[in-house]
C-alpha atoms as an extended CHARMM CRD file, in Angstrom:
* protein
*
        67  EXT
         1         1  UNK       CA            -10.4820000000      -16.2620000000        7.3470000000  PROA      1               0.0000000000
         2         2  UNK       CA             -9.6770000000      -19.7090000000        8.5700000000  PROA      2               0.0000000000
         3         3  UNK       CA             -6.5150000000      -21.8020000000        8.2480000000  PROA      3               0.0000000000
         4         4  UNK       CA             -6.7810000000      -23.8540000000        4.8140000000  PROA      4               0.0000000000
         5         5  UNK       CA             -9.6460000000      -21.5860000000        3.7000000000  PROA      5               0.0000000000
         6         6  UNK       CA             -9.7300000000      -20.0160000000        0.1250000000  PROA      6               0.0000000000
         7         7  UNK       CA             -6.7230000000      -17.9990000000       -0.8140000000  PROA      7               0.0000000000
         8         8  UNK       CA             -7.3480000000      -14.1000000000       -0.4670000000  PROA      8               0.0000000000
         9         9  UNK       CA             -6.4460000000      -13.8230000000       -4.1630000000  PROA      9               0.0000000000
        10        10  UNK       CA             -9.2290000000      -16.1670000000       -4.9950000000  PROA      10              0.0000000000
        11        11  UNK       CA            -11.8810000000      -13.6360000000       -2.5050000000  PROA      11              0.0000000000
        12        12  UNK       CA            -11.3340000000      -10.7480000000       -4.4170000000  PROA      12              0.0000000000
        13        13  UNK       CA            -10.3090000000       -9.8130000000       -7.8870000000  PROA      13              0.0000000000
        14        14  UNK       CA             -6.6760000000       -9.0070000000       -8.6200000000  PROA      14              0.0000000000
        15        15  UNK       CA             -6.8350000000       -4.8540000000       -8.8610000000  PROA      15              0.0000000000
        16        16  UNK       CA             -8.4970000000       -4.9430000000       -5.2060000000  PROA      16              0.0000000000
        17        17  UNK       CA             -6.0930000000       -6.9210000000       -3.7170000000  PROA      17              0.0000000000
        18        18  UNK       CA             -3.1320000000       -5.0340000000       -5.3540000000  PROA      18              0.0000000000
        19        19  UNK       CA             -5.3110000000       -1.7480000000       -3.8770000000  PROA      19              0.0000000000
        20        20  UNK       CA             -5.1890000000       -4.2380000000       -0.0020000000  PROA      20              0.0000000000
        21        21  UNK       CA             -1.6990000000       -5.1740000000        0.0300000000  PROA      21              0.0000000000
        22        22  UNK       CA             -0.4620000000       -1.6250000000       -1.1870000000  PROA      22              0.0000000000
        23        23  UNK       CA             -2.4030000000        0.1640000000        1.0930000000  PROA      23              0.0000000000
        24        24  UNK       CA             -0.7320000000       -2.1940000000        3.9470000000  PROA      24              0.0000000000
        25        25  UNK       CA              2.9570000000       -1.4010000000        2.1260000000  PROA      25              0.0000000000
        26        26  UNK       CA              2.3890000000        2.3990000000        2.7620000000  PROA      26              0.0000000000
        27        27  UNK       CA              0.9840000000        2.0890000000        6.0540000000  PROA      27              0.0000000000
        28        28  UNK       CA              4.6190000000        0.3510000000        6.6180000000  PROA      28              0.0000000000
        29        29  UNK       CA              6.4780000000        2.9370000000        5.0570000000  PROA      29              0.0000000000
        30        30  UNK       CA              4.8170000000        5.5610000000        7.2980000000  PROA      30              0.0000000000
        31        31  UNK       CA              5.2820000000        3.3520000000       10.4280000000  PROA      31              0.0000000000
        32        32  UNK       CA              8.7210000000        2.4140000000        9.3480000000  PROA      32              0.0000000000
        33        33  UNK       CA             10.4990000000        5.9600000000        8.5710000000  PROA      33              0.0000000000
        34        34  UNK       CA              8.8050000000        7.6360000000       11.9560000000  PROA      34              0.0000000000
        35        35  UNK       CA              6.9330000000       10.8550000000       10.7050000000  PROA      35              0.0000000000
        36        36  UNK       CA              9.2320000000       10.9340000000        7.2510000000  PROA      36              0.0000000000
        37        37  UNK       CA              6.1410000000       10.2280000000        5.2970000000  PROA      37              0.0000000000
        38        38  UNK       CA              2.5230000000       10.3100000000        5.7000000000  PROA      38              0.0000000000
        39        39  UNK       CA             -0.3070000000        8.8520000000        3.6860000000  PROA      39              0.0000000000
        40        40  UNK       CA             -1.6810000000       11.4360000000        1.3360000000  PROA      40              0.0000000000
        41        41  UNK       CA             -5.8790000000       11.1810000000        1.2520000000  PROA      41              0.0000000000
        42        42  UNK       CA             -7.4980000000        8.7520000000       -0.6360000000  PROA      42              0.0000000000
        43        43  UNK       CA             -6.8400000000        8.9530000000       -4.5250000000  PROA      43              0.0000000000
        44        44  UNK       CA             -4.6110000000       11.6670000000       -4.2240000000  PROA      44              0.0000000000
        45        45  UNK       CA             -0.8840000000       11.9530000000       -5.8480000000  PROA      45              0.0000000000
        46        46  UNK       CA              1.3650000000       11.0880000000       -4.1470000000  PROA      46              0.0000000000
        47        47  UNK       CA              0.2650000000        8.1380000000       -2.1880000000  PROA      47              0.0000000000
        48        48  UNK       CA              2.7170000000        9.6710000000        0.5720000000  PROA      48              0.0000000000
        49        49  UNK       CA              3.8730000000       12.9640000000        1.5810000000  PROA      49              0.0000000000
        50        50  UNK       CA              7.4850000000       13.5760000000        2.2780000000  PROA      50              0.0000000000
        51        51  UNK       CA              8.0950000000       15.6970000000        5.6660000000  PROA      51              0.0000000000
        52        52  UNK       CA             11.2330000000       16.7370000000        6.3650000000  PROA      52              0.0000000000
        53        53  UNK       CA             14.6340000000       17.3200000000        4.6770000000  PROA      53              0.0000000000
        54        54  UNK       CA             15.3290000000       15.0290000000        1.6380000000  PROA      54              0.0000000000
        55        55  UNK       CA             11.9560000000       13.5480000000        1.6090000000  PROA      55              0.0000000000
        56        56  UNK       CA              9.4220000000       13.5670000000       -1.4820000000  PROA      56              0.0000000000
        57        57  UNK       CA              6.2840000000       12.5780000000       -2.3600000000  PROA      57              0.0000000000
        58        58  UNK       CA              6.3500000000        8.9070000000       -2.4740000000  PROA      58              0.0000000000
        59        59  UNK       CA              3.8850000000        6.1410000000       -5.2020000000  PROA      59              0.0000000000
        60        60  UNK       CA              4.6530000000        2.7780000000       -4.0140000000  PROA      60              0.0000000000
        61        61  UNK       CA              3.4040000000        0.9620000000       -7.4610000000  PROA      61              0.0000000000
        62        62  UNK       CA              2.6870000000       -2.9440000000       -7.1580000000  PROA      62              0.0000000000
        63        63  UNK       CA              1.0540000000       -5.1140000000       -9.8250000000  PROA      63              0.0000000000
        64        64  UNK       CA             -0.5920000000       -8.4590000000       -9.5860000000  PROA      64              0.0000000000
        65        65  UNK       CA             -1.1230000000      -11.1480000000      -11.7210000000  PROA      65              0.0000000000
        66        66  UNK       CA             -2.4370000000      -14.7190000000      -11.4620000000  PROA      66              0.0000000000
        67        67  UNK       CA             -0.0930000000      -17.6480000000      -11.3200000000  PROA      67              0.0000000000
């Protein structure tokens, strides 16, 4: 992608970008709360795996919509 190309939004329809940006919020959460959580497989409940005391399964949810 190029500066003042096409918006990402407008590359690829709305439920695969939700599917993009939430995969990159988990991958934050695991990074951010060091070994806490970890990503679950693909399509599996919970999106993320507590590990350790106090943690549970995690399902970050995010919607999009056009403005």
């Amino acid at each position: 992608m190029e500066a003042g190309g096409e918006r990402l939004s407008g590359l690829v329809e709305l439920a695969n970008l939700s599917i993009i940006i939430g995969n990159l919020y988990r991958d934050g959460i695991v990074r951010a709360f060091e070994g806490r959580f970890v990503a679950n497989a693909p399509h599996t409940y919970p999106d993320l795996l507590g590990r350790g005391g106090g943690c549970n399964g995690l399902l970050p949810r995010l919607k999009a919509r056009k403005l």
